[in-house]
C-alpha positions in Angstrom: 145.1 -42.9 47.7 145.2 -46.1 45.4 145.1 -49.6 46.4 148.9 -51.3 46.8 148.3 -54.2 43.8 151.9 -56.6 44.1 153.3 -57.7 40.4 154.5 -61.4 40.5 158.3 -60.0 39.3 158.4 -58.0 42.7 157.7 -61.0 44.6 160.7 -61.1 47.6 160.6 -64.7 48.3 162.5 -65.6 51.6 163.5 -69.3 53.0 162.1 -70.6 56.1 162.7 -73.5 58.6 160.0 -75.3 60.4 161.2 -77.9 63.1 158.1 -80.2 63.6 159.8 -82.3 66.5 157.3 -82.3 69.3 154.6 -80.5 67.7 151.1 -81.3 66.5 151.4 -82.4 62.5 148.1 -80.2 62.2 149.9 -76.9 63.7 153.2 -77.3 61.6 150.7 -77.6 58.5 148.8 -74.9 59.2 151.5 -72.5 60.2 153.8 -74.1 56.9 150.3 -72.8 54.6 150.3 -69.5 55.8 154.0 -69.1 55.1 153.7 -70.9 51.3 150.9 -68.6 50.5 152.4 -65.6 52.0 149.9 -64.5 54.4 152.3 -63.2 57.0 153.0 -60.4 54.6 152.3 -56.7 54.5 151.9 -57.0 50.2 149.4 -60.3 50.3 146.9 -60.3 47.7 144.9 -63.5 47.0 145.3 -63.0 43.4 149.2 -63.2 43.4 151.4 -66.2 44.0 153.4 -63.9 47.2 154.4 -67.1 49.3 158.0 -68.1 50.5 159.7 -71.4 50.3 159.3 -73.5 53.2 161.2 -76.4 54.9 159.7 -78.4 57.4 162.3 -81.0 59.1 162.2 -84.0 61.6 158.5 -84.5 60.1 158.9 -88.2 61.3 158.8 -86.6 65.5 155.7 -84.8 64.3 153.3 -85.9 66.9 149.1 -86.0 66.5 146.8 -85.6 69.7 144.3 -87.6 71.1 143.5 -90.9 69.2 143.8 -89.9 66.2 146.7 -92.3 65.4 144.3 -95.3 66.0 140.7 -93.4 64.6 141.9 -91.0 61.8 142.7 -92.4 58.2 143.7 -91.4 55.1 141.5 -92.5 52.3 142.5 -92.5 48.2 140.8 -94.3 45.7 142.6 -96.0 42.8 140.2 -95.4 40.1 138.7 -99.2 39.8 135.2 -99.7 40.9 135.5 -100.5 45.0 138.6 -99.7 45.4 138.6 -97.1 47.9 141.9 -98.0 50.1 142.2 -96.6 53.8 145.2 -96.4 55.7 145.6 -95.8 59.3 147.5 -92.7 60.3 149.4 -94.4 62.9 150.8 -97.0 60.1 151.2 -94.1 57.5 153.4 -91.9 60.3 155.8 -95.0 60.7 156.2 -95.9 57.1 155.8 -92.2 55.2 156.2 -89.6 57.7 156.3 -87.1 54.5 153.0 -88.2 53.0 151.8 -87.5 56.0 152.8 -83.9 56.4 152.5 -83.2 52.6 148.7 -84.4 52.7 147.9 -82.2 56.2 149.6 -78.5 54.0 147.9 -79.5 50.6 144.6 -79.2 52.8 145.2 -75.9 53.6 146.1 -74.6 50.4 143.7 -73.7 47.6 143.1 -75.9 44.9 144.2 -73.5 41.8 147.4 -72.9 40.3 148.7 -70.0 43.1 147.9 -73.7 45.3 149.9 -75.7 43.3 152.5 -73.6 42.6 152.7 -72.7 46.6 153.1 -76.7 46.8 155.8 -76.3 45.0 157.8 -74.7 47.3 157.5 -77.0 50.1 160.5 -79.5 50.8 159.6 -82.3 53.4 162.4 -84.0 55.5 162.0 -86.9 58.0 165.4 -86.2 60.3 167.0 -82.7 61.6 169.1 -82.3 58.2 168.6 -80.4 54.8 170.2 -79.8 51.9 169.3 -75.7 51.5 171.7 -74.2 53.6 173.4 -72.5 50.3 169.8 -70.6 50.7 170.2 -69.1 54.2 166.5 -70.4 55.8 165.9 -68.6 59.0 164.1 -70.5 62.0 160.7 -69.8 61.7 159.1 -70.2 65.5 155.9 -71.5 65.9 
């Protein structure tokens, strides 16, 4: 009996919902990478780019635990000597809800191109409407 190996052309890719309202940002993330690499399925292979698309909506509700609004931060650097910039995560949820979310999935994800292309399919949206419904997303339930 010979190993299942999936082809990228028979890749059924299927649309999926995530409401984030109430829910730690962390869970969403986690549960939104499994689904963009494709994880859930029967076919995975880590070689093959297998993932669905993935919405995630009301991101702005998304809520973190403990004190991590106050202690965590999100650090970039511009590319100048000493300029490392840190933002608070309590000021990046009220003023980019997204980059927020976006930044928590692209932990989560491998850094290759089957990551990048998984990234891809993500679509971030801070209030309870979307503009895929021509796609059919089912809920997915966390």
């Amino acid at each position: 009996m010979s190993t299942y190996m999936p082809k990228s052309g028979e890749i059924d890719r299927k649309w999926y919902v995530i409401d984030a309202a109430g829910k730690p940002l962390g869970r969403v993330a986690a549960q939104a990478a499994v689904l963009l690499r494709g994880k859930h399925k029967v076919t995975f292979a880590p070689h093959v780019d297998c993932g669905d698309h993935v919405i995630i909506v009301n991101c702005a509700q998304a809520v973190l635990t403990g004190k991590k609004l106050e202690k965590k931060y999100y650090y970039h650097h511009t590319g100048w000597i000493g300029h490392l910039k840190a933002v608070r995560y309590d000021t990046l949820m009220s003023r980019k809800p997204l980059k927020a979310m976006e930044l928590a999935v692209k932990g989560m994800i491998p850094d290759n191109t089957i990551g990048r292309a998984a990234l891809g399919r993500l679509r971030l949206f801070e209030g309870a409407e979307h503009k895929h419904a021509a796609q059919k997303p089912e809920a997915w339930e966390l």
